[in-house]
C-alpha positions as CSV (number, residue, x, y, z in Angstrom):
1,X,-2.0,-18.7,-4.6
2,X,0.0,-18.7,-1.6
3,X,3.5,-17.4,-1.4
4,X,6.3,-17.4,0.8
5,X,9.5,-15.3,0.9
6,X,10.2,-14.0,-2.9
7,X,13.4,-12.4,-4.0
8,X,14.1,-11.7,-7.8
9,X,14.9,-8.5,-10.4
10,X,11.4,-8.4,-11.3
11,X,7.9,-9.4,-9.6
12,X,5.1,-9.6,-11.8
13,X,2.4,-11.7,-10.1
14,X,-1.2,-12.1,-11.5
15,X,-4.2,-13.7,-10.4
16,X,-7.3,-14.3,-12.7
17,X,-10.8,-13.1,-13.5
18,X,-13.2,-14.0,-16.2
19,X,-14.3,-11.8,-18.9
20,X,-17.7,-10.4,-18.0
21,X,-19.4,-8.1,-18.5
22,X,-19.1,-7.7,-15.6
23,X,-15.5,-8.5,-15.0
24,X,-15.3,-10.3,-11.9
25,X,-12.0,-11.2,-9.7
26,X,-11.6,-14.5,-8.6
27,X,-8.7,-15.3,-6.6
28,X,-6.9,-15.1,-3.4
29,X,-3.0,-14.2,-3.6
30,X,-1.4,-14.1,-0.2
31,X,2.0,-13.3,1.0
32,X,3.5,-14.8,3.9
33,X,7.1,-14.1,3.7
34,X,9.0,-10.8,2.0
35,X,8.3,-9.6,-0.9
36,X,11.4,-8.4,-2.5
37,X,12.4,-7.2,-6.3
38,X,16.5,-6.3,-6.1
39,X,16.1,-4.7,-10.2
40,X,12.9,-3.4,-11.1
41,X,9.3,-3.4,-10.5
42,X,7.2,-5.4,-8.2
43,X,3.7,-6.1,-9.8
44,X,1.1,-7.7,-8.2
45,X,-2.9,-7.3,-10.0
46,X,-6.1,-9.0,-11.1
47,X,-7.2,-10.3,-7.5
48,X,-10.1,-10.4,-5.7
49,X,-8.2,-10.5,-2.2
50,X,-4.6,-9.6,-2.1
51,X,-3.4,-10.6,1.4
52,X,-0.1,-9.0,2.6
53,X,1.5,-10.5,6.0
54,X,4.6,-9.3,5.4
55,X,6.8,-6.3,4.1
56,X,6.9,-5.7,0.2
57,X,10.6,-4.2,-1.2
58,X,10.3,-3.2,-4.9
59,X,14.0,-1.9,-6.0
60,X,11.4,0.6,-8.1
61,X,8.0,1.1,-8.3
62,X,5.3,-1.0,-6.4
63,X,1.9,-1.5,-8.0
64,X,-0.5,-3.9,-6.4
65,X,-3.8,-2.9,-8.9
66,X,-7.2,-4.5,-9.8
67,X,-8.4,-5.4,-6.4
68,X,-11.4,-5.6,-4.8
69,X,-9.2,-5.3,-1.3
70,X,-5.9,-5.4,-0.5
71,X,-5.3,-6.8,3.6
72,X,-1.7,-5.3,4.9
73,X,-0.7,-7.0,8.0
74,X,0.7,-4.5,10.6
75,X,4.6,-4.8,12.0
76,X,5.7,-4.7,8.3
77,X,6.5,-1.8,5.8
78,X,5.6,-1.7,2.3
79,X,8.3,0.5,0.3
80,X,9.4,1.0,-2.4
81,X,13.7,2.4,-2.7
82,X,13.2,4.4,-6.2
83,X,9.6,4.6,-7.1
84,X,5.9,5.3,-7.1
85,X,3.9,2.9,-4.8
86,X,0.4,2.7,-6.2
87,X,-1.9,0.6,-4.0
88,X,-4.8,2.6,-5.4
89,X,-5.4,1.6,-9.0
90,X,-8.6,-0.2,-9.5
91,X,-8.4,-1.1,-5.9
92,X,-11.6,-1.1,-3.9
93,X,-9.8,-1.1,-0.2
94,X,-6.7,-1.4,1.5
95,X,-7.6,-3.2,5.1
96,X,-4.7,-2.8,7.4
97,X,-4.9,-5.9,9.7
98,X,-3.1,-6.2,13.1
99,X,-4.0,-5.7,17.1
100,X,-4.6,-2.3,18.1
101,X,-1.5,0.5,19.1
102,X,0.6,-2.3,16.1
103,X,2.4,-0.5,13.2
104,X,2.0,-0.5,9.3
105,X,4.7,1.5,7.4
106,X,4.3,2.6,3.8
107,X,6.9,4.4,2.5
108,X,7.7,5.9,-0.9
109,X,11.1,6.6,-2.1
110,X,12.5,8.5,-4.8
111,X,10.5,11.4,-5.2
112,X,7.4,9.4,-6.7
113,X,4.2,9.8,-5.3
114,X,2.4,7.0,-3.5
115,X,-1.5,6.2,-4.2
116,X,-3.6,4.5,-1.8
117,X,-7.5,3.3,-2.2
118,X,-9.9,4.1,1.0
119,X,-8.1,2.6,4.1
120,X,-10.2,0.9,6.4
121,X,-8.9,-1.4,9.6
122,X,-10.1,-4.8,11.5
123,X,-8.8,-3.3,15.2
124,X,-7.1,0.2,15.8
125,X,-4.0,0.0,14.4
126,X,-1.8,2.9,13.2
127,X,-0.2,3.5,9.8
128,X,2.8,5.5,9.0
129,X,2.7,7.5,5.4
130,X,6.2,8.6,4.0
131,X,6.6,9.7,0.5
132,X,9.4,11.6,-0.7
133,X,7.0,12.9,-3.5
134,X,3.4,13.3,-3.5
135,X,0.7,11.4,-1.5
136,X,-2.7,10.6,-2.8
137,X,-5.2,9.3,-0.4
138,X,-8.6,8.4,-1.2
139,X,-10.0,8.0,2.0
140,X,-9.0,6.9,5.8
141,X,-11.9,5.3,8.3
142,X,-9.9,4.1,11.0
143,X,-11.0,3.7,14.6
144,X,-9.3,5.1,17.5
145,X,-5.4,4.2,15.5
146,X,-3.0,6.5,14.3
147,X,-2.5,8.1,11.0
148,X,0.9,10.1,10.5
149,X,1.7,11.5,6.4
150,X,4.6,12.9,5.7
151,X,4.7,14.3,2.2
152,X,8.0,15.3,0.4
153,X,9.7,13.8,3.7
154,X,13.1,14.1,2.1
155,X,12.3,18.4,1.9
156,X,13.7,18.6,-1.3
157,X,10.9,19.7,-4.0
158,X,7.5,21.0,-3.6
159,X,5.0,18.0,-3.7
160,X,1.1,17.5,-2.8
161,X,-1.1,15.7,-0.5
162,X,-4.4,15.0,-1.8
163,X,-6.5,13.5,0.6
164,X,-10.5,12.0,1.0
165,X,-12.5,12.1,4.4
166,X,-10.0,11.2,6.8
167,X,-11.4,9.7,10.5
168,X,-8.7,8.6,12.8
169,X,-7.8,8.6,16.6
170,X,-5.0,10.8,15.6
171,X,-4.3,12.3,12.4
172,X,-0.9,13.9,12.0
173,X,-0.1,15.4,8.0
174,X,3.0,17.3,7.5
175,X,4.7,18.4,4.4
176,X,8.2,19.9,4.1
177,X,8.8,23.9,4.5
């Protein structure tokens, strides 16, 4: 399916797959316009392509889960205000899409941890990493872009970063003191 601008309490979108064995993913959701719950949780699984082209709000936590690959559009964030954001759950690849030096945000809120599967890119953009908690990284194989984590960037707890093979232009990981 193809979406526009969503705002409700909740957001529980699901796509579909057939039974298996093997249990394969069959569609295509995309997201054109904002993605934002006001309440609770946004949910969004059981895809074989999630396609995000702009920013995702969840008013708790974010899941986006059972994916073969997630595409993030760059000069958005994905956040969540009071929750984990788990973008790594059954997820083969999150593919940030955008023209090289462009921005993707991801930033975790409330002193939850956020998850991501193996990040790849299309060009050489950069992505930003903020979690007031934990971060837990599979993997990063970006070109000649940016990566900046900051873990526990409120400095008000001890938290981890857990982190894959990491290949980036730049790679900048801090943690509060």
């Amino acid at each position: 399916g193809t979406f526009g601008a969503l705002t409700a309490g909740t957001i529980d979108i699901s796509g579909s797959a057939n039974a298996g064995p093997p249990v394969t993913l069959n569609d295509t959701l995309t997201f054109n316009g904002l993605v934002n719950s006001t309440v609770a949780a946004t949910t969004i699984d059981t895809a074989a392509t999630v396609n995000v082209n702009a920013g995702i709000t969840a008013a708790t936590t974010l899941d986006i889960n059972d994916a073969t690959t997630v595409n993030a559009a760059t000069g958005n964030t994905i956040q969540t205000t009071s929750g984990e954001l788990d973008i790594q759950t059954n997820v083969g690849t999150l593919n940030i899409t955008g023209a090289d030096a462009t921005l993707l945000t991801i930033d975790g809120n409330g002193d939850a941890a956020v998850l991501l599967a193996a990040v790849t890119d299309t060009a050489n953009p950069n992505l930003t990493v903020n979690s007031e908690g934990a971060v837990n990284i599979v993997s990063v194989a970006m070109g000649t872009g940016t990566l900046t984590v900051n873990v526990d960037n409120d400095a008000d707890g001890t938290a981890t970063g857990t982190f894959g093979a990491l290949t980036a232009g730049t790679i900048d990981i801090s943690g509060s003191a």
